[in-house]
N, C-alpha and C positions, 0 to 999 in steps of 0.2 A: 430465515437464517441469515446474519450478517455475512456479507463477504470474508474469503480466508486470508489470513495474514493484515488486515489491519489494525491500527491504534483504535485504541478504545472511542473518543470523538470522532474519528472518523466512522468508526462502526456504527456507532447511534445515528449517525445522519443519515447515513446510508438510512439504514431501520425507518428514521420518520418520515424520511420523502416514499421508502416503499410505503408505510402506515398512510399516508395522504392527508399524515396532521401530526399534533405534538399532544400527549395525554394531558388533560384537565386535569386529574387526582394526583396525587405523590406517587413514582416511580420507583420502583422498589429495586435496591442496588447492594453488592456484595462489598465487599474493601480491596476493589482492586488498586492497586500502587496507580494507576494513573489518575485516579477518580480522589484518594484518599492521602494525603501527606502523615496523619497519623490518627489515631483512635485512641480517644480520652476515655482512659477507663473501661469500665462495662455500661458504661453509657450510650446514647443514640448519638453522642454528640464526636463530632468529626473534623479535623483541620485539614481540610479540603487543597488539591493542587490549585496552583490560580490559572490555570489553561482552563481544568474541569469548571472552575465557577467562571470561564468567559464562556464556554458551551451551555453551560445550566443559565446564564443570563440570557445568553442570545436565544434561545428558544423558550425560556420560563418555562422551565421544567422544575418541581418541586421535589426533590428528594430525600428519599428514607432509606436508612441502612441496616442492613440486617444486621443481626448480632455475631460478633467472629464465633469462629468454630463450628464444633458441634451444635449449639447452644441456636445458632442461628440458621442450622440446615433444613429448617422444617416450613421457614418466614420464607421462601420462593419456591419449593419446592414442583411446584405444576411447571417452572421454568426449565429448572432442573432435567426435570422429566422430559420435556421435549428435545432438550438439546441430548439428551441420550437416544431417544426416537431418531431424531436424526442420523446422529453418528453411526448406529447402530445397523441402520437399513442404507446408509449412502455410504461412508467412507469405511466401512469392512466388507471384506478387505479395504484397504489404503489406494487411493485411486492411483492409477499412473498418469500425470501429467508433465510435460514440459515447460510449462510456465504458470505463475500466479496469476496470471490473468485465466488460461484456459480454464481452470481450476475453479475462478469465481464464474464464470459461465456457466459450468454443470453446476455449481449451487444454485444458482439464478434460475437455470432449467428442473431443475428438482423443487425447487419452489413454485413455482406454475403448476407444478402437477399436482405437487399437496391439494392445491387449492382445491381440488375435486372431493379431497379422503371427506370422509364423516369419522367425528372421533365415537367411538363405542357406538352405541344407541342412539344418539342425538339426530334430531329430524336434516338437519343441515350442514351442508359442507363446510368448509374453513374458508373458501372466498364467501359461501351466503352470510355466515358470522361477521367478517371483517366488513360487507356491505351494510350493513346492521349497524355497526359500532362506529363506522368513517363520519357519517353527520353531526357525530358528538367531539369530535377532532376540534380544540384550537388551528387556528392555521398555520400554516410554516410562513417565516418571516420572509417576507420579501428581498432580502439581502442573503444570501447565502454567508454560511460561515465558514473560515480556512480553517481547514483543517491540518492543511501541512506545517514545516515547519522551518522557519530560516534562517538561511546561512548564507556568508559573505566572502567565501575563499578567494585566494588570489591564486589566476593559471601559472602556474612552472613551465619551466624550457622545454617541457614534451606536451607541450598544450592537455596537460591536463589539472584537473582539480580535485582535491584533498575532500567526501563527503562521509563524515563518521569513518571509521575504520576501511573506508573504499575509495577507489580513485575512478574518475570519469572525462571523457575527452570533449573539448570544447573546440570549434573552429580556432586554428593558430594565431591568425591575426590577432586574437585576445591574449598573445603570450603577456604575463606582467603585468594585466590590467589585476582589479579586481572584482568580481561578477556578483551578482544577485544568486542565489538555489534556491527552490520552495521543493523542502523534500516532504515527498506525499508517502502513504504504506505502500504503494504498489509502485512510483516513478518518480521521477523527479526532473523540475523545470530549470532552466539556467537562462536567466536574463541576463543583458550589457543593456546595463539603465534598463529602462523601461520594452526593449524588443526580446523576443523569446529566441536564444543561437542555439540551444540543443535541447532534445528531451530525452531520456532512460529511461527504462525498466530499473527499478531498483535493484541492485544488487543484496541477497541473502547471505550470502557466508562472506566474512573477513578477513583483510584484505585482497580481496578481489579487485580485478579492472573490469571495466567495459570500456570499447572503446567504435567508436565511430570512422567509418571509413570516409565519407564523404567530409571528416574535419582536416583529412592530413591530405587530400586531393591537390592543394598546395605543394605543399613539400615534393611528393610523389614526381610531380611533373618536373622538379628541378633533382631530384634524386631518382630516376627511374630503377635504376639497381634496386633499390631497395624495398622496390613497391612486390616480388613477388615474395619474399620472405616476412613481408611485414606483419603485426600482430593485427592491427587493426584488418587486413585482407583478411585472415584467418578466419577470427571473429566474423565477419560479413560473410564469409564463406559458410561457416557454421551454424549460421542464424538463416539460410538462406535453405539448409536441407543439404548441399551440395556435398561430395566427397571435396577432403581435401586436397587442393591442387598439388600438381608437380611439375617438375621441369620439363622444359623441352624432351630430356634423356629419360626422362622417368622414374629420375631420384627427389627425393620431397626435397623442396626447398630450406636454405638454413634460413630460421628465423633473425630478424634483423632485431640487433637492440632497440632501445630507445634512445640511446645517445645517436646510432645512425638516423633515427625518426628527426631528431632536434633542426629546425630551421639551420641554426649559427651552423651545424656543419656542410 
């Protein structure tokens, strides 16, 4: 089973480093929007994203497409079927998790165990099958492929940076520059040039912040006031398990805006 919540490339990669190679035959593929730019007709024939044809290059992968609709729901169907197997005995009910990563962990864990099931009748497990099948494996290319995807923002006067519909904190000293992001499905990297200054959890819902406490560590020490109310304290407190803090008196602290966060004040 692919990890939850990523992009479609990145899902297949995951899949072939788990598989221990890239299939030799035609790969048999539905018309999802990131694989498919449009479908000519009722034909096989396909105008393909150019992201999807650098993933189908970089691993020489040959693909086939089912036919839309009804029409084509019979052309994967054993696929089908398993990914209902799945969902069915693992996520019903709907797991409770706190993060996408914990989430992709119990997938990861429920796949090891598979490996033991026998499907119906058959003499052999689903690891003894996939031992069977891995020798017939092309190899995986030596160069891994990105899967993320980049962007070039420049930090605002609250050290932070504009990533799709979300905002994220960078160490201050970067106020005004412009930074590198390589946003992944699950996190995302921020270079200055070529050195790594912060990493995230991707943010899910719109417009959201995340923010880092060890980026406004600066500030903090020439604004002390402002370090118990601050968002970023919150957050680190939040992430951390902890209740949230209060004052000396025992009244919750007033949160600080971001104009009191800003360096210039």
């Amino acid at each position: 089973m692919p990890p939850a919540g990523r992009k479609p490339s990145s899902k297949a990669t995951s899949t072939l480093r788990t598989l221990g190679g890239v299939p030799r035959t035609k790969v048999r593929y539905d018309n999802l929007k990131a694989a498919v730019a449009r479908v000519l007709g009722q034909s096989r024939g396909r105008v393909e994203a150019d992201r999807w044809i650098a993933f189908r290059s970089h691993f020489g992968i040959e693909s086939f497409y089912c036919r839309p609709g009804i029409e084509g729901a019979h052309e994967k169907g054993g696929v089908e079927g398993m990914n209902g197997y799945f969902r069915r005995n693992h996520f019903v009910p709907v797991p409770e998790v706190s993060s996408l990563a914990e989430l992709n962990e119990m997938v990861e864990q429920w796949d090891r165990q598979d490996d033991a099931r026998r499907i119906g009748s058959r003499p052999k497990t689903v690891a003894e099958y996939l031992a069977v099948e891995q020798p017939l494996l092309m190899p995986l290319p030596e160069e891994p492929f990105e899967t993320g995807r980049l962007f070039t923002p420049r930090v605002d006067r609250y050290g932070q940076i504009p990533v799709r519909t979300n905002r994220y904190s960078v160490p201050i000293r970067l106020i005004g520059k412009r930074v590198r992001v390589m946003l992944h499905a699950s996190h995302l990297v921020v270079y200055d040039q070529n050195v790594e200054v912060a990493r995230h959890e991707r943010l899910i819902a719109k417009g959201a912040v995340r923010l880092d406490l060890d980026h406004y560590l600066e500030v903090l020490v020439r604004k002390p006031g402002a370090f118990p109310g601050s968002t970023a304290l919150e957050q680190a407190v939040r992430r951390a398990g902890s209740p949230r803090s209060t004052t000396p008196g025992g009244t919750r602290p007033r949160r600080c805006t971001e104009s009191e966060m800003a360096p210039g004040r």
